[in-house]
C-alpha positions as CSV (number, residue, x, y, z in Angstrom):
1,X,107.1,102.0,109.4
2,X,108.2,103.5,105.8
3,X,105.7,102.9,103.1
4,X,106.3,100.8,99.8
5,X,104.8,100.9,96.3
6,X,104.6,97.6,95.0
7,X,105.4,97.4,91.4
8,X,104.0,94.1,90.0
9,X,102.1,91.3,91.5
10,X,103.6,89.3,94.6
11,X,102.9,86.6,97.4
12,X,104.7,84.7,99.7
13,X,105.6,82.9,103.2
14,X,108.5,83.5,105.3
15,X,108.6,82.5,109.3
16,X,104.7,81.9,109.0
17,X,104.2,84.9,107.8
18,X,102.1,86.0,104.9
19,X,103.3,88.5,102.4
20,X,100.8,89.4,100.3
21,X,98.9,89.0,97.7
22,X,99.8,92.7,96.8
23,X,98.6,94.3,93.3
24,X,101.0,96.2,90.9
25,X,100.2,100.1,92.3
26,X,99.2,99.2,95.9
27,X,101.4,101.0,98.7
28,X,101.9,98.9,101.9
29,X,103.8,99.4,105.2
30,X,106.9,97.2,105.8
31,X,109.6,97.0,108.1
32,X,112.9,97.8,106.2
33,X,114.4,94.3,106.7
34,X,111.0,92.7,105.6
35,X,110.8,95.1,102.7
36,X,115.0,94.0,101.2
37,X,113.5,90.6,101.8
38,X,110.6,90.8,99.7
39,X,113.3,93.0,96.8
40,X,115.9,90.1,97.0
41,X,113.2,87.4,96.5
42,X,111.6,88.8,93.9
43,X,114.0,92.0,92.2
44,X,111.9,95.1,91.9
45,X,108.9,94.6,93.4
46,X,109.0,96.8,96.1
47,X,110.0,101.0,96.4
48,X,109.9,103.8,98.4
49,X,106.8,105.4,98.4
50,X,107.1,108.9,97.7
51,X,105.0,111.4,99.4
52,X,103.3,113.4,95.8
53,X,104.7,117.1,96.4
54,X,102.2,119.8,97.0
55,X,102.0,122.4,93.7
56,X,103.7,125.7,94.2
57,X,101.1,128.4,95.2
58,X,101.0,131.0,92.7
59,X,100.0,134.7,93.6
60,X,96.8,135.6,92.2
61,X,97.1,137.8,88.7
62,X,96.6,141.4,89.2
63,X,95.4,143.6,87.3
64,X,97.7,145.1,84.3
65,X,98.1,148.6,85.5
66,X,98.9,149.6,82.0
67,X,95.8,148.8,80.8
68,X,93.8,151.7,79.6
69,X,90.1,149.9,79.1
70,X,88.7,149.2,76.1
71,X,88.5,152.5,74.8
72,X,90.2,152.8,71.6
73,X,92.3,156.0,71.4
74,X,92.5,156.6,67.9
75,X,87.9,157.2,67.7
76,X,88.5,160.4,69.0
């Protein structure tokens, strides 16, 4: 079942069942048809729940290779 985000507070009945109560930021699992239901009864309050993307590895620095220490050339 796809997961929702629920955008601001909502309740209801339909067929005996119990929708809700859901919190603004909650995610829930709906059927599709259920979850247009709950949109064209109250506009907006459901949406697909986005899996958060992973962050991009980044290579670890190396070490400049131009770097000549901490010497200072012109002491000499």
């Amino acid at each position: 079942m796809p997961r929702y985000r629920v955008n601001h507070r909502y309740s209801s009945y339909r067929d005996g069942r119990r929708f809700g109560p859901w919190e603004a930021g909650e995610t829930v699992e709906l059927e599709e048809a259920d979850a247009a239901w709950v949109n064209r009864d109250s506009g907006g309050c459901l949406e697909a729940d986005q899996p958060k993307p992973e962050p991009a590895r980044q290579q670890p620095k190396t070490a400049d290779r131009q770097h000549r220490g901490g010497a200072n050339r012109g002491a000499r």
